[in-house]
Steps between C-alpha positions, in 0.01 A plus 500: 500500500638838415480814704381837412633743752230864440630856643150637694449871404410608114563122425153359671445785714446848293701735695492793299119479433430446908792712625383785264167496653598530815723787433229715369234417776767628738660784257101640514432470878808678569460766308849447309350721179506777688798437773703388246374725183546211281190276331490132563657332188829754562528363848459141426760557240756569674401249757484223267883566451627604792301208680680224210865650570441439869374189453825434297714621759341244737566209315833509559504613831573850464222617681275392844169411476350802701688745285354317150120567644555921625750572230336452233217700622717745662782583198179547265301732769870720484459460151205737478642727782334297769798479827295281790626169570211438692245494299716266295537293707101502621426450128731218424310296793188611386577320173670204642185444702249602179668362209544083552106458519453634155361206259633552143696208357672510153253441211449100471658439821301232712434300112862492403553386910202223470647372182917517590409295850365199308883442381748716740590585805411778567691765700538901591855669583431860567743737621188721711410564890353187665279654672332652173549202253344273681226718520437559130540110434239394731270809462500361076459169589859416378642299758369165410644490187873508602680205694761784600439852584895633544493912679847656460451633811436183743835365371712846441574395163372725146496406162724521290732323779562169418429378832181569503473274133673226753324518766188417243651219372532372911164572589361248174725281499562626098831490303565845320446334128109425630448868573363790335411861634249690374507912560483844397867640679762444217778520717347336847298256315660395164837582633498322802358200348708472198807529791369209654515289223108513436274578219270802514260680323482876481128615576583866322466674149872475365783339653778783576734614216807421651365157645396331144779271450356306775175266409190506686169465392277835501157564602255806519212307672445211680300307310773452242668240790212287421652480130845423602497312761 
């Protein structure tokens, strides 16, 4: 039996759509249009990045937890002239506490997950909070798809380190050649994987311009894994 190891958010779970909700309920009952003198889609702009490069930065263990959640609120508040690392920090836990109940899957999700378990293992390696992801995969009804849920943080290992594509392989009992990962983070996904001697699929629109010479299959949706594998 082969294993197919999934990444969590804007893999199964649609981040963007569910985070960006969230942002705007909050952006509108705190009055950021007018504190900030910016319109929504500005703000969430330079969220979006600034929120990704942090993200980044944790990966490899460049930054702490606690500063990922306030920073990214906080550096894009200072952005648009906004000093009070307070109310950073209040909105980052108001988010953390908000955002994990949000429903939206990826298009096709639970059919591509009812037809993959018939003939895989099924597994999730996401580099989130543990206290959040587990949230979001029971509040979706995700959890009883997957024989292993693996949370960066409950073993302080991230993707794209390779111990964390090891420490899979331990916890079932699979060799690296019966593996595949399946995400949306070239570099902590793809990367990692390809590292670790699996195969891997890139759930995106293009694969990277300097990464081409390496072959892995592409998708843009999820239904497409019910064509190739």
């Amino acid at each position: 039996m082969k294993h197919l190891f999934f990444d969590l958010d804007n893999t199964l779970w649609d981040f963007d759509r569910n985070s960006k909700t969230v942002l705007q309920n909050l952006f509108k009952a705190n009055n950021f249009e007018v504190k900030l003198g910016v319109d929504f889609e500005k703000f969430h702009s330079f969220y979006y990045e600034k929120n990704n490069e942090l993200w980044h930065l944790y990966y490899f263990n460049k930054i702490k937890k606690e500063e990922l959640r306030y920073r990214r609120f906080h550096d894009t508040f200072l952005n648009f002239g906004l000093n009070n690392l307070q109310l950073s920090k209040s909105i980052a836990d108001d988010y953390v506490q908000i955002s994990p109940y949000s429903k939206h899957l990826m298009p096709d999700c639970i059919e591509v997950l009812e037809h993959l378990v018939k003939d895989y293992h099924l597994h999730i390696i996401t580099n989130g909070f543990a206290e959040v992801q587990n949230i979001k995969i029971d509040n979706c009804g995700l959890r009883n798809y997957f024989k292993q849920i693996i949370i960066s943080e409950e073993h302080g290992l991230t993707k794209p380190n390779l111990e964390i594509f090891r420490l899979a392989e331990q916890l079932t009992n699979a060799t690296s050649d019966k593996c595949m990962m399946i995400g949306d983070n070239w570099v902590s996904d793809i990367e990692g994987a390809i590292g670790a001697g699996w195969k891997a699929i890139y759930f995106g629109k293009t694969v990277p311009e300097n990464n081409q010479q390496i072959n892995v299959a592409v998708i843009s949706d999820l239904i497409h894994l019910k064509k190739i594998l």
